[in-house]
N, C-alpha and C positions, 0 to 999 in steps of 0.2 A: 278300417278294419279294427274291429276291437280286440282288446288283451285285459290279463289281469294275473295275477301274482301277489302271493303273500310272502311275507319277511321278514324276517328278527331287528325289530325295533334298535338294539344297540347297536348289531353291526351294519345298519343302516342309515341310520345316527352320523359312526365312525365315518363311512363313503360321503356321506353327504359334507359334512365337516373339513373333510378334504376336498373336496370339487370347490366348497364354498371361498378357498383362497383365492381362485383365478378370478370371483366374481369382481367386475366394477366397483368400485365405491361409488363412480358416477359413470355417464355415458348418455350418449343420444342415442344410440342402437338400443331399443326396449327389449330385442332377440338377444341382446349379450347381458341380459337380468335374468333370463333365464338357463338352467341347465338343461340339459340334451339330454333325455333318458331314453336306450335301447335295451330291447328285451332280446335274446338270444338264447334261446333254452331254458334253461334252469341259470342263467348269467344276466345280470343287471350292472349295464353298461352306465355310468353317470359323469357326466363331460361338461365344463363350465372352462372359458378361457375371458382371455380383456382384452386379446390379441395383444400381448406382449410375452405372456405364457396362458399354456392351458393346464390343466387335470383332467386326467381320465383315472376315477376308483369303479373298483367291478365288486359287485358282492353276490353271494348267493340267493335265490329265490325258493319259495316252491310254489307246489300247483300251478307250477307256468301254463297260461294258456293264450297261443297265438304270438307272433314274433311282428317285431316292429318298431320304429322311433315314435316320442312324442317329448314335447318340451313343458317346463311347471315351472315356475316362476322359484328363480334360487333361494330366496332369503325367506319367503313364504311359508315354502315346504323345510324349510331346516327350522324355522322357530315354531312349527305345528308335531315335529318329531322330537325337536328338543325338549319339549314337555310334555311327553306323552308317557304314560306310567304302564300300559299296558305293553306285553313283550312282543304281540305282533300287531302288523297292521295289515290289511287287504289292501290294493290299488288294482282299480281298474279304469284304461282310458279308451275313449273312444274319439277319434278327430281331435280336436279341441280341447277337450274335457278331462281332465282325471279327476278319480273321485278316489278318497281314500276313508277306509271302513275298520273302526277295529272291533275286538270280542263282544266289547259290551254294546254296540249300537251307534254307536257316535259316528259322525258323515261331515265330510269333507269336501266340498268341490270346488277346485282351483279350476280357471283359464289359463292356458299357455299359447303359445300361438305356433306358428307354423314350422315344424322340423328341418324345412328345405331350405329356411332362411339361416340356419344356424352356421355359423363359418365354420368351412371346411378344417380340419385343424391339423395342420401336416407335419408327418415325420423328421428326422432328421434321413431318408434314406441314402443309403450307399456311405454313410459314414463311418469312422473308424467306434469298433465296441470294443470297450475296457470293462474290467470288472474291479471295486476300489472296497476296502474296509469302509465301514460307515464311522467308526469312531476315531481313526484319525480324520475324515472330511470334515466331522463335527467338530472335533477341536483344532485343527487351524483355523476354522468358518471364524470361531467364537472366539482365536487370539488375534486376529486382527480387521476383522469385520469393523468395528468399531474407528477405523482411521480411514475407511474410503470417504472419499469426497459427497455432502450431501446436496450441494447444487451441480445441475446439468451443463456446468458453464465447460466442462470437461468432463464429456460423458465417459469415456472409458477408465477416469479415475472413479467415477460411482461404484465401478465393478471390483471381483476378487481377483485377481490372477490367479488363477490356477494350471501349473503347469509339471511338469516331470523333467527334470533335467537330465543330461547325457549321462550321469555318474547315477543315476534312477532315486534322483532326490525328489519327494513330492513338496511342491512349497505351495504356501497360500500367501498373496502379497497382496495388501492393501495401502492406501497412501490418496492424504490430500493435501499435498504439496506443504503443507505444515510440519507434516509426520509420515513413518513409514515404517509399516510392520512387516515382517516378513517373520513366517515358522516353518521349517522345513525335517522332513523327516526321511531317512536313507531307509527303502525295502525292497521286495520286488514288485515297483511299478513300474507301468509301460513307458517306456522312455521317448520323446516326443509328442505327447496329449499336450495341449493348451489352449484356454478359452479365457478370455472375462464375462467372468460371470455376473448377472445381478444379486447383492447378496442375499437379498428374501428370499428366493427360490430353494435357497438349501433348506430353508424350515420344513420344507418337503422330506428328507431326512429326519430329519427328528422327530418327525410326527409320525412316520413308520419306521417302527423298531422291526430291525432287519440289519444283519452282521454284515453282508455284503450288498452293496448295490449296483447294480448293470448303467453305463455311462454309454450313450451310442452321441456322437456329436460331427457336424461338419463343422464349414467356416461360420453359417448364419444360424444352425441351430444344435439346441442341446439338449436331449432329452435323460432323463432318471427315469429308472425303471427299476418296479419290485414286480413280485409275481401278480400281486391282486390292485397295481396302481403306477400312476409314469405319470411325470410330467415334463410338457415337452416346454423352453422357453427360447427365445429369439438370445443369440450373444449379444454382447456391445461391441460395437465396431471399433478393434484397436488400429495397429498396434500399441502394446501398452509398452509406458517410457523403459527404458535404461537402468530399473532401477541398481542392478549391483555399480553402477559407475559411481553412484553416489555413496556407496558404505566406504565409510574409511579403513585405515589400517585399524590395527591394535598393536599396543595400547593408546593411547590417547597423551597428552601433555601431563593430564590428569588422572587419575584412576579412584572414585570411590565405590568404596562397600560400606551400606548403611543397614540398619534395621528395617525392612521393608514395613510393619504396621508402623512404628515409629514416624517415619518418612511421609506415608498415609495418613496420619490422623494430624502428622501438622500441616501439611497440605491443607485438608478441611478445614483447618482454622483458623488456616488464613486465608482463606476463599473469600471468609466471611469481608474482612479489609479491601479485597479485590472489585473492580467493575468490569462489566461489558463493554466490548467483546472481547479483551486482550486477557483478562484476569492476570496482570500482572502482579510476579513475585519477583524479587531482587533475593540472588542467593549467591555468598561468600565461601567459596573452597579453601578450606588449610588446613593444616594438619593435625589430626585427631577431632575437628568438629566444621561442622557444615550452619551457616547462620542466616535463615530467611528472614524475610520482612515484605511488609504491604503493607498501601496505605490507599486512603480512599475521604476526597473530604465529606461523604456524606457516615462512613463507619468510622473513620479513625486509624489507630495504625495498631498494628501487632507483628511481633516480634519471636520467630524461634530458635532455639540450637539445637542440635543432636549432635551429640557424640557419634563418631564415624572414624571408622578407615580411611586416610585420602593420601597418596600419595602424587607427588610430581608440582605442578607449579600453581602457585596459588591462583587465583580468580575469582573476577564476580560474573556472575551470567544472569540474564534474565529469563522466567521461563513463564508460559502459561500455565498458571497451575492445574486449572479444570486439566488441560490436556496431559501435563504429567501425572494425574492423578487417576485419569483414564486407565494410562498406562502400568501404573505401581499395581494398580488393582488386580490387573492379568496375571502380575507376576504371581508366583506361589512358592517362591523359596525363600527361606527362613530375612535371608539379605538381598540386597538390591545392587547390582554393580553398574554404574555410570564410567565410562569414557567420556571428557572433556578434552579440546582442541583448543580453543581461542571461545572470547565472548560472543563470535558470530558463524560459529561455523553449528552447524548439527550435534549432537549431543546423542553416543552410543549406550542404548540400556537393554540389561539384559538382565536374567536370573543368575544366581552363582552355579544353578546346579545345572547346565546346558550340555550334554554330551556332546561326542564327535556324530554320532546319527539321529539324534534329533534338539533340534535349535529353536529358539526364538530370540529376537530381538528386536527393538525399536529404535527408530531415531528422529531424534525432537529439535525440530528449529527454533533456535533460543531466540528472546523476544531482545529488542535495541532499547537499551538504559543508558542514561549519562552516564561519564565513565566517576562522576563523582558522589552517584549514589553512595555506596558505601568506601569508609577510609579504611589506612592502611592494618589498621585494627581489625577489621572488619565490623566495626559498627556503622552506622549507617550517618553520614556526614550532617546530616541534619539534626539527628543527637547530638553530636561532637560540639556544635555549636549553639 
């Protein structure tokens, strides 16, 4: 049965852009290269999944005529729209075939193959629906996204936790057994929601701006929903670990408050000293100044201090720097406060400015150094002599 429909090049653009996340990068299914397009009145349905998440974006048409599916190859038709200057296009498909036509003459005909083969893409049904702010989801995603684990040796450390606690705290936790981020914020959320999630799928967020988003999820799946787009993705099979068992008290043996760029821009410089994969730094705690170093025999060695706040027992720790630098980076208050325990235990960091209803903080497993890297000076024993 044939159809055809015309449409506004950008907001068509927009929908396409979005379906194009679920595409493959690769795959043996040729049917999952291409996207799903249903016609439904004056509504254009466009569905691309990798079976591990899909998208579904709707945009408006006009001059619909005739209703129906047909499939076009995904990456195809978004780089023929991506460059198109004109503001509408025609399409019209018959079986097989779409042809797409715009004002000035220009003709297009793509192959797609059969609508029937295209996997069914299923709901979350009978699941619990919550409705959440889009810019707290975005800013826990973005404090600690960056610490899940990026190999599948523990798949449900890849994911966020996302959960609501009984006091209706929203936390977002990440952690790859090296590190562990956790940001939490007290509102009124639904108290018991929790999933791990994968974290790409939140870019679905931020790529539609929308103040609230609809969350419908069971155990195996979890879909976002806006009014004009959803996407639905598979959770990761937890339970995810224990992590408050592992946050320490406060305060720590140690306590500093540092200049957070200060702290940042020596880190950088001593990366430069460092190798793979440990990027080891050796760093001296005492009172009123903090004293890094690294060395490396293919760079050499460098050496920094910063004036700091440090109170309680001295120490040397070692740390990754890549990975604390991760971390400082997040922070965005004026100072950096560290908790210190012993040379081997976890390492509590946090901003200075953290309320009682919303938090962030991390904790960094410190790397194992001789204990006579640095003397009781705190220079580094290998100067000394």
């Amino acid at each position: 049965m044939a159809l055809s429909f015309t449409v506004e090049v950008s907001e068509f653009l927009k929908a396409l852009k979005g379906a194009a996340k679920a595409l493959p990068s690769r795959t043996t299914l040729p049917i999952l290269q291409n996207m799903l397009f249903k016609l439904d009145g004056d509504e254009l349905e466009i569905a691309a999944t990798n079976l591990d998440f899909s998208v579904i974006e709707k945009v408006l048409v006009s001059e619909p005529e005739g209703e129906g599916s047909f499939t076009v190859p995904g990456k195809t038709i978004l780089n023929i729209i991506s460059n198109m200057t004109e503001p509408f296009i025609s399409i019209e498909n018959e079986g097989f075939t779409t042809i797409l036509k715009t004002p000035k003459g220009n003709k297009y005909e793509l192959m797609g193959l059969d609508p029937q083969d295209f996997p069914k893409i299923t709901h979350p049904e009978g699941g619990d629906v919550f409705e959440f702010d889009t810019e707290t989801i975005m800013k826990g995603v973005n404090l600690v996204s960056f610490c899940a684990a990026k190999d599948d040796l523990r798949a449900f450390l890849t994911g966020i936790y996302w959960h609501v606690t009984e006091e209706f705290e929203m936390r977002f936790v990440a952690s790859d057994s090296h590190r562990l981020a956790v940001y939490g914020k007290v509102g009124e959320f639904p108290s018991g929601f929790e999933a791990i999630v994968p974290p790409k799928v939140f870019d679905f967020i931020k790529e539609h701006e929308t103040e609230k988003i609809t969350v419908q999820s069971t155990k195996e799946l979890l879909e976002f929903r806006t009014p004009y787009a959803s996407l639905i993705t598979r959770l990761i099979e937890g339970p995810y670990p224990n992590y408050e068992a592992v946050i320490p008290d406060l305060p720590g043996n140690g306590v500093l408050r540092v200049n957070r760029d200060e702290l940042l821009t020596a880190l950088k410089r001593l990366l430069v000293f460092t190798t793979s994969p440990t990027y080891t730094t050796i760093w001296h705690f005492k009172e009123r100044e903090i004293i890094g170093k690294a060395s490396s025999p293919e760079a050499g060695e460098g050496m920094e201090r910063l004036l700091a706040e440090y109170e309680g027992q001295e120490m040397t720790v070692g740390f990754n720097a890549e990975y604390l630098a991760e971390i400082v980076r997040k922070i965005e208050s004026f100072e950096v406060e560290m908790h210190l325990y012993d040379p081997y235990k976890a390492v509590y960091i946090k901003p200075t400015d953290s309320t009682k209803d919303e938090k962030i903080f991390y904790l960094l497993m410190p790397v194992r150094i001789a204990e006579s890297e640095f003397g009781e000076s705190g220079e580094s024993s290998e100067e000394e002599h």
